[in-house]
Every structure is written in structure tokens, then in C-alpha cells.
N, C-alpha and C positions, 0 to 999 in steps of 0.2 A: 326733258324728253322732247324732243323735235318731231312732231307728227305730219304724216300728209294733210295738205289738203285741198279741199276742191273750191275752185274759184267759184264765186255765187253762177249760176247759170253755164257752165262749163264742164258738165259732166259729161264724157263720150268714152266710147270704148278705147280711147289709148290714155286715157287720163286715167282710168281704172288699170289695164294691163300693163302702164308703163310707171305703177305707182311702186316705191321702194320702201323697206320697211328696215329698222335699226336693226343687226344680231344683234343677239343678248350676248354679252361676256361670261364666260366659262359653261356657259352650257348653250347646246342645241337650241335653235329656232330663234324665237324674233319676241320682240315686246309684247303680250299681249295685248295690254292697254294701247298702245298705237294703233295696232290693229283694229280693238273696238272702236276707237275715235272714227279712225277714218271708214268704216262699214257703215256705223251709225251717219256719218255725214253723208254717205252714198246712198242711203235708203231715204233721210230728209230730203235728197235734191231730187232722188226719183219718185218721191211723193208730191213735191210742188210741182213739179213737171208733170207728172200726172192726172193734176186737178183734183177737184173735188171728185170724190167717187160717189154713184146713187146703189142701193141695194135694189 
């Protein structure tokens, strides 16, 4: 499986919009699992980007 992904420190709105994801063969839509990798990798970088959070 060939997953997106995001360069350490290089997450911006076309790196997200202009991301491409695998169709599945013989049926409808796209890899799930790619998908999760690369959301999960978009919410780690916008968490260190973010900083530490205070309540």
C-alpha cells in the first residue's frame, strides 16, 4: 500500500486538498487504511503545530 504523506513541518492547505488516495479494485471508493494513515498523520502535525494545549 502506498500511503500519503506529510513532510515533518509541511502541512498546508494544498498538501491536504491536493492529497491523492489509491481506488480499491472491484469496488467503489478508496483504501480505507490509507486514508486512516494519512488523517492520523494530519492531526499529529496539527497537534505539534499547535503546541502544548492549557485547560
Amino acid at each position: 500500500m502506498l500511503s500519503p504523506c506529510i513532510p515533518h513541518g509541511d502541512l498546508t492547505a494544498a498538501t491536504v486538498r491536493d492529497v491523492r488516495f489509491t481506488p480499491r479494485r472491484f469496488r467503489a471508493g478508496y483504501d480505507m487504511d490509507e486514508v486512516d494513515v494519512y488523517l492520523d498523520a494530519v492531526l499529529t502535525e496539527l497537534n505539534r503545530l499547535r503546541g502544548p494545549q492549557t485547560s
